[in-house]
gemmi code that builds the backbone of each chain (N, CA, C; Angstrom):
import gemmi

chains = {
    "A": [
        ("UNK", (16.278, -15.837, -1.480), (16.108, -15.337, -0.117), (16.764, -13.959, 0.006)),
        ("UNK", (16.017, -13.100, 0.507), (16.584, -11.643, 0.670), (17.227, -11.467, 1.392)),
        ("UNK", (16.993, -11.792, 2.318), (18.000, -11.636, 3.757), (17.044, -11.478, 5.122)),
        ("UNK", (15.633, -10.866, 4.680), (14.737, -10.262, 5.591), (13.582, -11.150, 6.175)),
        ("UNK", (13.493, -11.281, 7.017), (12.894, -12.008, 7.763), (11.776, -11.671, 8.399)),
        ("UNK", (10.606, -12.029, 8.054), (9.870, -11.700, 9.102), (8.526, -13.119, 9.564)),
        ("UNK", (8.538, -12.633, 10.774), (6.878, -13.446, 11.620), (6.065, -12.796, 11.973)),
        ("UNK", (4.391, -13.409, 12.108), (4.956, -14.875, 11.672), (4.145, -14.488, 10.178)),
        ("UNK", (4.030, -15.707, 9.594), (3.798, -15.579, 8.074), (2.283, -15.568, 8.041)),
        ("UNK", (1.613, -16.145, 8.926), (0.205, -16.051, 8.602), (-0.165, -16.185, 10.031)),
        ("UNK", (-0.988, -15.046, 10.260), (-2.114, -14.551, 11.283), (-3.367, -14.561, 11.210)),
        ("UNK", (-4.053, -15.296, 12.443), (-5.584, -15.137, 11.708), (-5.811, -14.626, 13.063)),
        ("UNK", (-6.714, -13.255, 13.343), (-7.067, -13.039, 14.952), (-8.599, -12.297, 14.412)),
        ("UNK", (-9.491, -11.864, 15.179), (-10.655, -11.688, 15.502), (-10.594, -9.758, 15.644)),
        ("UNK", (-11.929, -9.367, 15.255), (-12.033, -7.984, 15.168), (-11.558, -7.069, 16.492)),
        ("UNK", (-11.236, -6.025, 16.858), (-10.800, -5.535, 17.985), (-9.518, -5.989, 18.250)),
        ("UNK", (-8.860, -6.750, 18.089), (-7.776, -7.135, 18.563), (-6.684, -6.674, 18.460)),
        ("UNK", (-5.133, -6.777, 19.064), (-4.145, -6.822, 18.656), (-2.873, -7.580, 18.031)),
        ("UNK", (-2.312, -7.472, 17.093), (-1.283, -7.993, 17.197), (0.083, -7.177, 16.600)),
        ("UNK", (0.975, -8.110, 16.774), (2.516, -7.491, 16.903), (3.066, -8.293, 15.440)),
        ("UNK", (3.726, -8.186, 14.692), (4.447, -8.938, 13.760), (5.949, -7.663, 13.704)),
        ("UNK", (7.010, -9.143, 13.753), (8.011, -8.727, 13.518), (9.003, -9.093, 12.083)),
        ("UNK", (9.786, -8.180, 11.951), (11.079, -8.222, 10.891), (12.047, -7.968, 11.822)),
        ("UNK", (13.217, -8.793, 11.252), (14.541, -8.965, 10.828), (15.404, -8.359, 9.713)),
        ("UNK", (15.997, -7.289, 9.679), (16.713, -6.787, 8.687), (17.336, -7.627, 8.214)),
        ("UNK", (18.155, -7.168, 6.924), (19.434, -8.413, 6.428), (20.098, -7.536, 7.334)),
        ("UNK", (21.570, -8.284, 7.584), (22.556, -8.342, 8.139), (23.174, -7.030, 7.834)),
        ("UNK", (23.554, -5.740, 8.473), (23.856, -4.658, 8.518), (23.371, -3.795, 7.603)),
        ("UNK", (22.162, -4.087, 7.354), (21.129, -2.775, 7.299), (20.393, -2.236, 8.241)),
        ("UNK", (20.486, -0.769, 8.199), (20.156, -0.040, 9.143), (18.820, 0.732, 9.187)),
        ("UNK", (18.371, 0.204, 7.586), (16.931, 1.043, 8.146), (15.845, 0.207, 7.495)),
        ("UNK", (15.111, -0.117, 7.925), (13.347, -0.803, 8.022), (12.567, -0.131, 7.768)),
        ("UNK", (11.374, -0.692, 6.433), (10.620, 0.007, 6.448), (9.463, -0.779, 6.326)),
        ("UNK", (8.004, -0.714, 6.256), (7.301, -1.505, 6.260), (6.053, -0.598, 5.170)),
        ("UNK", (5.565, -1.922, 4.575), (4.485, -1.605, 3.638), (3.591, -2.334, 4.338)),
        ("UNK", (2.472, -2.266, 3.434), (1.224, -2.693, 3.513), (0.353, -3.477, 1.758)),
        ("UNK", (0.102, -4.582, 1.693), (-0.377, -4.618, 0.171), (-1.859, -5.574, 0.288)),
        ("UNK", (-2.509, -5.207, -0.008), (-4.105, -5.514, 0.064), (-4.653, -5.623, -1.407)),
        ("UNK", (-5.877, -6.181, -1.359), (-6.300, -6.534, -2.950), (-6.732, -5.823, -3.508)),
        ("UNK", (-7.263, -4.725, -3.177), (-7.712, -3.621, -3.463), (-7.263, -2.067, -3.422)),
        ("UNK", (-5.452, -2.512, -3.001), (-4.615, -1.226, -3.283), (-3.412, -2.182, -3.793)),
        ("UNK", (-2.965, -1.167, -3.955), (-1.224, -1.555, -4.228), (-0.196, -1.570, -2.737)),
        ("UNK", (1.106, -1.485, -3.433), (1.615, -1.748, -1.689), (1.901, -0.513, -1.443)),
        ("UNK", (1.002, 0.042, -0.052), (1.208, 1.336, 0.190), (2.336, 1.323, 1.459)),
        ("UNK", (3.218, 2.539, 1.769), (4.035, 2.454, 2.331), (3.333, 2.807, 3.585)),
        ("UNK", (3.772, 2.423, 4.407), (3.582, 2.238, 6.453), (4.517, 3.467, 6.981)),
        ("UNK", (5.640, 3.068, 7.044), (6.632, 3.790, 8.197), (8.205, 3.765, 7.827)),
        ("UNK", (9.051, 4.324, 8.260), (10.234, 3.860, 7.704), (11.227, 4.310, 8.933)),
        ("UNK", (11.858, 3.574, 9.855), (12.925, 3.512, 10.662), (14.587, 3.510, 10.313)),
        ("UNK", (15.072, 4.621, 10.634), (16.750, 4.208, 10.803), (17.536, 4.187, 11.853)),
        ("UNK", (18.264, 2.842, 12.219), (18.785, 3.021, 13.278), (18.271, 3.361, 14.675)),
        ("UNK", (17.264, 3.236, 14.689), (16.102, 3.415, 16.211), (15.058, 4.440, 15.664)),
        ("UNK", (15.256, 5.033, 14.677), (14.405, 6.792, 14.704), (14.039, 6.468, 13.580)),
        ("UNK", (12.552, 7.301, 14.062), (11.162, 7.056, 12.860), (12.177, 8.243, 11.534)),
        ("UNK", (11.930, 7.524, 10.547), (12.398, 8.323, 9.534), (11.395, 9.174, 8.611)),
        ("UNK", (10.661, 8.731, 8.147), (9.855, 8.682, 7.237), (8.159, 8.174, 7.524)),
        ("UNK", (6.946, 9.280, 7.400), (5.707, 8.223, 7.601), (5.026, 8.568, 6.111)),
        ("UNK", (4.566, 7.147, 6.024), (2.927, 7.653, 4.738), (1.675, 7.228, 5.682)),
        ("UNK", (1.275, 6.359, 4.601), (-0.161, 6.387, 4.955), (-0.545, 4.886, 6.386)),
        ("UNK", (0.162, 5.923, 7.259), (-0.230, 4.246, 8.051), (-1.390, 5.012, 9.193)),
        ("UNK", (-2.212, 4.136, 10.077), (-2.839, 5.031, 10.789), (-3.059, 4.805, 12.389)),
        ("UNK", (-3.672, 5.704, 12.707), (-2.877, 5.650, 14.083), (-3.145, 4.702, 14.906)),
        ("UNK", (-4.170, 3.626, 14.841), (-4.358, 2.469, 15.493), (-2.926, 1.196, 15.091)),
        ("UNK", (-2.176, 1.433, 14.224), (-0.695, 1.289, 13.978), (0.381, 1.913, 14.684)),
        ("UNK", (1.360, 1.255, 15.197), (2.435, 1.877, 15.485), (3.974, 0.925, 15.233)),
        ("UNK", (4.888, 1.913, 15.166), (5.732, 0.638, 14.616), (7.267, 1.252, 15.785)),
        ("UNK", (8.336, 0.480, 15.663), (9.494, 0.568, 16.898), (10.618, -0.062, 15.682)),
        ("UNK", (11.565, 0.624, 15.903), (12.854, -0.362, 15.776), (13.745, -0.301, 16.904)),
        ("UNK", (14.607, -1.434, 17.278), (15.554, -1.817, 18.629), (17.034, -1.351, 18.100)),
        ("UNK", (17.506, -1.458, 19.304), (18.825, -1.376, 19.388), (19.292, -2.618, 18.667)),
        ("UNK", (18.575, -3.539, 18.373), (19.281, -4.579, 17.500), (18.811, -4.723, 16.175)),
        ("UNK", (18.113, -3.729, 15.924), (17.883, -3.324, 14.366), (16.162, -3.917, 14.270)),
        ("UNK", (15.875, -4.912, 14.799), (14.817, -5.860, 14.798), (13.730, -4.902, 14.603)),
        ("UNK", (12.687, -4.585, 13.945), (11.403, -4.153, 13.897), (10.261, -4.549, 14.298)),
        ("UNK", (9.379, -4.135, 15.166), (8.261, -4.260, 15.438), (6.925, -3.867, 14.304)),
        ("UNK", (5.736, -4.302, 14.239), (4.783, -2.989, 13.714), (3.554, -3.593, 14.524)),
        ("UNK", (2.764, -2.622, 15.236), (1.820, -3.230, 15.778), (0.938, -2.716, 15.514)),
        ("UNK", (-0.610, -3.325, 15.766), (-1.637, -3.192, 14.605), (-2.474, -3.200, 16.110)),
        ("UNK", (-3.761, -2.366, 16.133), (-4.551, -2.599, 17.245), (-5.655, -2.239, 16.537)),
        ("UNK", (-6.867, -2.839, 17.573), (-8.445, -2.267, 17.464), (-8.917, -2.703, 15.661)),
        ("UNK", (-8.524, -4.088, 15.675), (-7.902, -4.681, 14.068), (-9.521, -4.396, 13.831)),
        ("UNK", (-9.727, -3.734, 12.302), (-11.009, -4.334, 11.439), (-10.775, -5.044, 10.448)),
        ("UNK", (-11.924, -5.510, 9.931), (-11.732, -6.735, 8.546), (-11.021, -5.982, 7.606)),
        ("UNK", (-10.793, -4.832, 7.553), (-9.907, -4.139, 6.525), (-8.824, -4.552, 6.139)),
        ("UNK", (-7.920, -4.376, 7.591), (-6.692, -4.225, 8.242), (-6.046, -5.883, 7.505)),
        ("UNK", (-7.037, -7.016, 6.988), (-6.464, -7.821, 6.432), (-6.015, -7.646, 5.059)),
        ("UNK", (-4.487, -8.260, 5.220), (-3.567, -7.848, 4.232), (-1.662, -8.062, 4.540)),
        ("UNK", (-1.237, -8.446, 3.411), (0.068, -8.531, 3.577), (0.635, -7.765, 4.115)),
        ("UNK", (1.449, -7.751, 5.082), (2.239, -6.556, 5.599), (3.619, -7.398, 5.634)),
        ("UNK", (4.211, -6.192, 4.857), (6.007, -6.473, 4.399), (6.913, -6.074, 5.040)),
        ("UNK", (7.974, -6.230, 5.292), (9.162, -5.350, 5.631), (9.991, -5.455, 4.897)),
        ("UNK", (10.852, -4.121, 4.516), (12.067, -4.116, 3.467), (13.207, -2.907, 4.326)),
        ("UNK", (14.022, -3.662, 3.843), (15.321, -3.122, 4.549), (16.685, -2.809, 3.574)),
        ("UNK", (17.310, -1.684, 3.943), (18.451, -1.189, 3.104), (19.577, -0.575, 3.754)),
        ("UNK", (20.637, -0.521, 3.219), (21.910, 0.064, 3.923), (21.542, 1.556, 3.908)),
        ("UNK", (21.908, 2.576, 4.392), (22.662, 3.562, 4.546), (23.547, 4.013, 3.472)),
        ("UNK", (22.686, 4.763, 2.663), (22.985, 5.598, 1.433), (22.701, 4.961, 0.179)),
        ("UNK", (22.422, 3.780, 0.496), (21.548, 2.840, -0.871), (20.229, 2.919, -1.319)),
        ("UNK", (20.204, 2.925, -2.877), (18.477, 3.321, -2.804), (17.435, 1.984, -2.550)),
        ("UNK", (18.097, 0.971, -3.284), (17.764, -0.827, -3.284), (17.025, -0.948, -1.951)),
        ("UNK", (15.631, -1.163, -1.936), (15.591, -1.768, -0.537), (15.210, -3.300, -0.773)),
        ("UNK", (15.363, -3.967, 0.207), (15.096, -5.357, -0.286), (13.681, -5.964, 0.902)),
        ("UNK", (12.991, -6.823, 0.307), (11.306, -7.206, 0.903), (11.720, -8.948, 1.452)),
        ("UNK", (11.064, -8.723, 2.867), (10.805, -10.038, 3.154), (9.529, -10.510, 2.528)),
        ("UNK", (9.555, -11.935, 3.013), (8.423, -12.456, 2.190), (6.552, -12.335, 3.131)),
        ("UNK", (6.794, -11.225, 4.050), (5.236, -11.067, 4.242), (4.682, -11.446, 5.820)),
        ("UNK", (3.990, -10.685, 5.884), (3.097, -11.409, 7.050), (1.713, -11.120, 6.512)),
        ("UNK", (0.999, -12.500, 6.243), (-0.387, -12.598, 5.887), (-1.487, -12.248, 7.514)),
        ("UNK", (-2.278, -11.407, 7.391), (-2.742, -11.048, 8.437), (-4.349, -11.060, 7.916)),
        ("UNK", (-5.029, -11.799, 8.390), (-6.439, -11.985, 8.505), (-7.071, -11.845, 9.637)),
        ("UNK", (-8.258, -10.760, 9.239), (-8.954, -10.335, 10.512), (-10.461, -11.228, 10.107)),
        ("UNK", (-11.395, -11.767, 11.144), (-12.348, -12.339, 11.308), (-13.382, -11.714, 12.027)),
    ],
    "B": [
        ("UNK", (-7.213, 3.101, -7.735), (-6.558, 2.593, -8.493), (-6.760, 1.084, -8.897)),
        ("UNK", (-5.397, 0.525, -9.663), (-6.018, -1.361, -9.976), (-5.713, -1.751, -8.237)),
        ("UNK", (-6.711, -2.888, -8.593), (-6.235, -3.698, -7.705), (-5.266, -5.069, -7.758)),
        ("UNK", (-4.218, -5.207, -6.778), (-3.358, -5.858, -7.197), (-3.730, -7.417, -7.618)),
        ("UNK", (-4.807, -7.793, -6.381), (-5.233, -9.013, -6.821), (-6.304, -9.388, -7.893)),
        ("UNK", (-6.458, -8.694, -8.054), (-7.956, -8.907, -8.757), (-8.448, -8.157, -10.383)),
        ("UNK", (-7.869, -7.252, -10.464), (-7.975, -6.109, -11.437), (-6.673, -5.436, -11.634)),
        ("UNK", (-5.707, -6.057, -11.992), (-4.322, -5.881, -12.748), (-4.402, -6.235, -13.852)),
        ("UNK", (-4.049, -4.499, -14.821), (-3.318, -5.089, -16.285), (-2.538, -6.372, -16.162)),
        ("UNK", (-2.962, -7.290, -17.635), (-2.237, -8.324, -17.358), (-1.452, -8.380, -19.260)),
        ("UNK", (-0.726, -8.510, -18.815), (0.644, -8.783, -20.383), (0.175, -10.131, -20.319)),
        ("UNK", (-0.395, -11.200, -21.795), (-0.297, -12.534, -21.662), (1.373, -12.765, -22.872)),
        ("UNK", (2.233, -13.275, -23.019), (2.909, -13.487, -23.812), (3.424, -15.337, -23.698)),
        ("UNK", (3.536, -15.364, -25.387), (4.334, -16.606, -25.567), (5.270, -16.684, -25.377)),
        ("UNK", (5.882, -18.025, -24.493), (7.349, -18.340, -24.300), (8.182, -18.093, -25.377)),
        ("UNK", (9.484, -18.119, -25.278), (10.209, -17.687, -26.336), (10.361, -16.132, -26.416)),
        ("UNK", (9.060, -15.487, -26.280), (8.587, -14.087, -26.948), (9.591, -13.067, -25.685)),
        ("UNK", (9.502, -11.636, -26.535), (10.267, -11.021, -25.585), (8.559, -10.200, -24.997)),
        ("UNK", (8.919, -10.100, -23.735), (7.792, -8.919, -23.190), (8.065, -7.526, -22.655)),
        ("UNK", (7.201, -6.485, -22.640), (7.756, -5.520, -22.180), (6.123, -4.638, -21.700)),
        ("UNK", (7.268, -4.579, -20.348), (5.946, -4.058, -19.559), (6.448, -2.625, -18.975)),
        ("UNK", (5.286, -1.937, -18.770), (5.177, -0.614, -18.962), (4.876, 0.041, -17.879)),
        ("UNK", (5.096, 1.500, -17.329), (5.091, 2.183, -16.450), (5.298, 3.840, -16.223)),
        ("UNK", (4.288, 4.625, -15.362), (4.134, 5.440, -15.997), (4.120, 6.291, -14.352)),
        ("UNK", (5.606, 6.901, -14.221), (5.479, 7.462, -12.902), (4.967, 8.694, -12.313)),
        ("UNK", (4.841, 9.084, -11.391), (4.118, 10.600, -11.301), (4.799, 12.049, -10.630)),
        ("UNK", (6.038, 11.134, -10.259), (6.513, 12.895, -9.991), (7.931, 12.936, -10.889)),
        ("UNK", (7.992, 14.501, -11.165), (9.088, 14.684, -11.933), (10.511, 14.754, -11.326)),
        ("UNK", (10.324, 14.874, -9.982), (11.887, 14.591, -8.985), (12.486, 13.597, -9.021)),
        ("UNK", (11.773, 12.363, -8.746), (11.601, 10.999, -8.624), (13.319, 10.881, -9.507)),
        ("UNK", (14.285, 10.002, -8.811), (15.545, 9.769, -9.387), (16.206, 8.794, -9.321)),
        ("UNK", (15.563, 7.868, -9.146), (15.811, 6.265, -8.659), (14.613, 5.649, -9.085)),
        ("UNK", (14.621, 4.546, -10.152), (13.915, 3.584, -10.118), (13.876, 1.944, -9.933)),
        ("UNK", (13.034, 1.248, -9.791), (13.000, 0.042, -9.507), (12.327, -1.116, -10.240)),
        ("UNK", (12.264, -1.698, -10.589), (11.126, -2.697, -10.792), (11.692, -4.062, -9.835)),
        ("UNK", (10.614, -4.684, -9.520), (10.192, -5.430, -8.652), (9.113, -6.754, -9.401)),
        ("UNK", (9.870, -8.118, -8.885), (8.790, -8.905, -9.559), (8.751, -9.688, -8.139)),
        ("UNK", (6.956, -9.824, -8.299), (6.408, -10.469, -7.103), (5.618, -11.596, -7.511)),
        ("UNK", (6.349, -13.021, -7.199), (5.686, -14.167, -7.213), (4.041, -14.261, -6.184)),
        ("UNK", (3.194, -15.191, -6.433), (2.123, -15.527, -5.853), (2.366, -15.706, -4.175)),
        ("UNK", (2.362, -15.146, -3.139), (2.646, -15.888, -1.920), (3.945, -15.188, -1.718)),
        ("UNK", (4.592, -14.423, -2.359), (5.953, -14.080, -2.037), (6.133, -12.135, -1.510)),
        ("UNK", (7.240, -12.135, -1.434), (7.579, -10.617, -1.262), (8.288, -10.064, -2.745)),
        ("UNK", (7.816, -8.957, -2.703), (8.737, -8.086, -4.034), (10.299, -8.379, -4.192)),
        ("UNK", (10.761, -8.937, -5.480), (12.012, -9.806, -5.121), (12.811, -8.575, -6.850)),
        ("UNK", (13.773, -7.781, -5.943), (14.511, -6.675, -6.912), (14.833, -7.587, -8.245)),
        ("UNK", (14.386, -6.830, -9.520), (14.960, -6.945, -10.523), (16.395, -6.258, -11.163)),
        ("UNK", (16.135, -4.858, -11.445), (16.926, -3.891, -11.757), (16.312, -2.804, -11.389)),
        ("UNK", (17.584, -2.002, -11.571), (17.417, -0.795, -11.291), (18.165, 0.606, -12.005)),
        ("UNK", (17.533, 1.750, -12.025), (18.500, 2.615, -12.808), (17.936, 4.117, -12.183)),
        ("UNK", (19.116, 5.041, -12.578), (19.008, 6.291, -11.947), (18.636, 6.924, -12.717)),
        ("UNK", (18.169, 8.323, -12.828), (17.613, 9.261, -13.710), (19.096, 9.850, -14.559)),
        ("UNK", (19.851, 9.797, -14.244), (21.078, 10.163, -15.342), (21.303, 9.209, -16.637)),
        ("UNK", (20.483, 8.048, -16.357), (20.789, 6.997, -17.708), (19.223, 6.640, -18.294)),
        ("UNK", (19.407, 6.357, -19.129), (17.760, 6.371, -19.897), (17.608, 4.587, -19.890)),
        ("UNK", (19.084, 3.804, -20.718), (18.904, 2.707, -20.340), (19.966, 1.659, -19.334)),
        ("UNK", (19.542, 0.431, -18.920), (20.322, -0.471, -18.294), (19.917, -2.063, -18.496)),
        ("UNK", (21.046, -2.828, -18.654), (20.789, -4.156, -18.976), (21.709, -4.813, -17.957)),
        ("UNK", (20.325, -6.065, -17.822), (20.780, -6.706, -16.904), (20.878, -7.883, -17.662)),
        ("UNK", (20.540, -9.220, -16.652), (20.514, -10.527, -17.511), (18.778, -10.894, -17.991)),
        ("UNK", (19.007, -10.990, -19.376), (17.844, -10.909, -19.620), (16.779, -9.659, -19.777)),
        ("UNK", (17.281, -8.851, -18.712), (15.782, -7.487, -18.669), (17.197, -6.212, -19.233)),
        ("UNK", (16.209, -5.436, -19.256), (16.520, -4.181, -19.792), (15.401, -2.914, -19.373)),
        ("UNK", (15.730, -1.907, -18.953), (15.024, -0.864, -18.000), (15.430, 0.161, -19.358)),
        ("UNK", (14.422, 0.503, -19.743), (14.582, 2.196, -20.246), (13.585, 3.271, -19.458)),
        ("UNK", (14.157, 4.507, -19.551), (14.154, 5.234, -18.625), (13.295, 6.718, -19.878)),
        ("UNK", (12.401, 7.261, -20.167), (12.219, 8.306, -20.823), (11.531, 9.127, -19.187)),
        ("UNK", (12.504, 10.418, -19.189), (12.205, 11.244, -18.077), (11.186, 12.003, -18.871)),
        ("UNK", (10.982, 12.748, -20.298), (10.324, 13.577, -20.860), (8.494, 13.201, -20.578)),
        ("UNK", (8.648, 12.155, -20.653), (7.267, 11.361, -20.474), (7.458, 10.706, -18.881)),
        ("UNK", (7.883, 10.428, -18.488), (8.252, 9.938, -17.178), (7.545, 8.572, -17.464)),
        ("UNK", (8.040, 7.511, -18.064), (7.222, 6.608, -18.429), (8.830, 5.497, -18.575)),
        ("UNK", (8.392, 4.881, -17.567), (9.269, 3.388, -17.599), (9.412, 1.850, -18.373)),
        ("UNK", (10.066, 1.635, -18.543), (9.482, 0.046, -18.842), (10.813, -1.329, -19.160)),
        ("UNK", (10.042, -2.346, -18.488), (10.828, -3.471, -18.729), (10.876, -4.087, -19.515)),
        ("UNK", (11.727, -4.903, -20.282), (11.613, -5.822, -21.396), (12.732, -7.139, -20.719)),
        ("UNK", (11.758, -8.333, -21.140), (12.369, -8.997, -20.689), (12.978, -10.055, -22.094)),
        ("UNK", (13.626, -10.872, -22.268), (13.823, -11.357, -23.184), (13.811, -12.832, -23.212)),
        ("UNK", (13.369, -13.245, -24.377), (13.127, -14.957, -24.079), (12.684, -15.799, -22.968)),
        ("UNK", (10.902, -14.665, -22.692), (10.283, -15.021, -21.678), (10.301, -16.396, -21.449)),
        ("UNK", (10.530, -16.559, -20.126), (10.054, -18.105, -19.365), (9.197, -18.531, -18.648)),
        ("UNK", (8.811, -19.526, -18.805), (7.090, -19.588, -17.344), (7.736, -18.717, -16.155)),
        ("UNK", (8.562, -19.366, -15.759), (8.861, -18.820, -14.442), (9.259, -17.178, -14.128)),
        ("UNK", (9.037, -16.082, -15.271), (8.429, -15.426, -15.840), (7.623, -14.583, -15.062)),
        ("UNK", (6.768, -15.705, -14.644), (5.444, -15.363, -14.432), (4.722, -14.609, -13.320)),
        ("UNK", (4.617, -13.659, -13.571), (4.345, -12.778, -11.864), (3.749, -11.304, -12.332)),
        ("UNK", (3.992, -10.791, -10.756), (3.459, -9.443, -10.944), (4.752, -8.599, -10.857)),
        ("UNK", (4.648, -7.853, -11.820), (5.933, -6.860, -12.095), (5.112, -5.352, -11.023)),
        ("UNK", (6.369, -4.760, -10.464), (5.963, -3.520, -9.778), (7.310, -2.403, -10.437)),
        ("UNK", (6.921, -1.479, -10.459), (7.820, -0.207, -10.759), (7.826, 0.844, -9.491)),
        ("UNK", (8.930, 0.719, -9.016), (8.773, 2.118, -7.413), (10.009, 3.021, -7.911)),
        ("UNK", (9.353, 4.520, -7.686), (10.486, 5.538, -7.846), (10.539, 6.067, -6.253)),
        ("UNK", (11.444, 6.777, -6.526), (12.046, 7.223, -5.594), (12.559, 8.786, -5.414)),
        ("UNK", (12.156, 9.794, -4.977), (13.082, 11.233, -4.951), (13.969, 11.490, -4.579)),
        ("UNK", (15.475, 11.914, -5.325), (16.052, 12.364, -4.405), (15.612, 12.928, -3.455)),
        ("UNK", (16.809, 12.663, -1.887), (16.222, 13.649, -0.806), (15.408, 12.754, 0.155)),
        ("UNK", (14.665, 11.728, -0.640), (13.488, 11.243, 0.424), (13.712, 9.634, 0.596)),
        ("UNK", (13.199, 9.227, 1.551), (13.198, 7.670, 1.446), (12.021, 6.920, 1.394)),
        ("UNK", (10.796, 7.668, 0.753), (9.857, 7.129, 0.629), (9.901, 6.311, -0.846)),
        ("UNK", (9.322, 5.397, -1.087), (9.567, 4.722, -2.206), (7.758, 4.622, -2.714)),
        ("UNK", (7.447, 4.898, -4.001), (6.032, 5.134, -4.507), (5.919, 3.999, -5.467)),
        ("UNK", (5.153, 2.781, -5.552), (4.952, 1.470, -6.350), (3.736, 1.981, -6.887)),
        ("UNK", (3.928, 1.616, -8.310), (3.059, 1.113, -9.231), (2.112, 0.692, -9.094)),
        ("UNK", (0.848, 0.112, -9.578), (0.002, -0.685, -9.275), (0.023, -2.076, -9.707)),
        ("UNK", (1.224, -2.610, -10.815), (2.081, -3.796, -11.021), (1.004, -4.260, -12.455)),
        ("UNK", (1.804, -5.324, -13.121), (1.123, -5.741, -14.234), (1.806, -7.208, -13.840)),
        ("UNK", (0.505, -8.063, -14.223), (0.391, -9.369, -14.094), (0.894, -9.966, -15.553)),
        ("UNK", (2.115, -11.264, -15.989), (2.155, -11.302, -16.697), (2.609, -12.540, -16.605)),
        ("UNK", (1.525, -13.511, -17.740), (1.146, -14.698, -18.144), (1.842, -14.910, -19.057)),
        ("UNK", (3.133, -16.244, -19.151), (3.993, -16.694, -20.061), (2.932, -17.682, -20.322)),
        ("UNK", (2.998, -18.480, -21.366), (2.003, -19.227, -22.575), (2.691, -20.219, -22.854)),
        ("UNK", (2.658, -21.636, -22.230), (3.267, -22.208, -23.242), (3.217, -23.066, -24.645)),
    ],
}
model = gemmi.Model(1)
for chain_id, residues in chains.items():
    chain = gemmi.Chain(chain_id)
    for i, (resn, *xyz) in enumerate(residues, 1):
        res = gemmi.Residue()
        res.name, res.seqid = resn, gemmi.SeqId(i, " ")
        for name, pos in zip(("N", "CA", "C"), xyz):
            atom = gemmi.Atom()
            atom.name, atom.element = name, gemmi.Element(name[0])
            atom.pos, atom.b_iso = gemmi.Position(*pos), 0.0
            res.add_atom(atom)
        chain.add_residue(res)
    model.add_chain(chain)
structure = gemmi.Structure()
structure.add_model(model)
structure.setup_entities()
């Protein structure tokens, strides 16, 4: 167990739609980042948050948006979903000046 | 590129056997590396890791060498075990940045 947490683990919602999936950092890490891993790419990186503030973006797009809280907790929200958009989406989290980031175990997201 | 599920180099090796899987990064900044082994259903779960000042590092069991001239990574694991069995990922890292760049991973089948 990594420390990282996220929900929920498996999503199944319908084309157009939205949804929200969250992470949980481990325990005093301060920055979140979120991938993306599909069968037909590798895991491409999303977004990367420290401490409330967007740090870092790759390839995420703009029907995506992602938040971190004052309690570290991460959001990433996904809208106007296509059958694409199905795919693992991760969160990994690391201290502050460490390179190690560490991966929860996933949110399976299936679009219909 | 491969695809992770479907069209991944795959290493098959016999138990007992040592394996060593391979990696081949793309920028020359890149100063932090990783490998990452990802069970079926799971999140990327840290193996080792090593910085661009050391060529090699041993852990339990694995061993990371590092050739910057070739920028070409690789793991060896020793007295493979089923449980073994997964998808290996390699992510570098640049100084300076916190984006982290993964591999396209190699699938690798212990034999018993």
């Amino acid at each position: 167990d990594s420390g990282v947490t996220q929900t929920p683990k498996h999503l199944i919602t319908a084309t157009g739609q939205r949804v929200t999936l969250r992470c949980s950092p481990r325990s005093g890490d301060l920055s979140v980042y979120w991938y993306q891993q599909s069968l037909d790419q590798g895991l491409q990186f999303l977004i990367q948050y420290y401490n409330g503030e967007e740090r870092a973006k790759g390839n995420i797009l703009e029907r995506f948006s992602a938040q971190q809280f004052p309690d570290l907790h991460s959001e990433l929200n996904l809208s106007s979903l296509e059958l694409g958009d199905s795919a693992l989406y991760f969160c990994a989290s690391s201290v502050e000046g460490a390179n190690t980031i560490y991966f929860g175990e996933g949110s399976w997201l299936t679009v219909v | 590129g491969e695809s992770v599920g479907l069209h991944l180099p795959t290493l098959s090796v016999q138990e007992g056997d040592n394996s060593i899987i391979n990696c081949a990064y793309s920028n020359s900044a890149s100063d932090y590396f990783i490998w990452y082994k990802q069970e079926s259903g799971k999140g990327p779960q840290f193996i080792i890791d090593i910085r661009s000042n050391m060529d090699k590092r041993q852990g339990q069991r694995v061993t990371v060498l590092l050739n910057k001239t070739v920028k070409h990574l690789s793991l060896q694991i020793a007295a493979t075990q089923p449980g073994d069995s997964a998808v290996y990922f390699c992510a570098e890292k640049a100084s300076g940045t916190y984006k982290y760049i993964f591999g396209t991973g190699t699938r690798l089948k212990v034999l018993a």
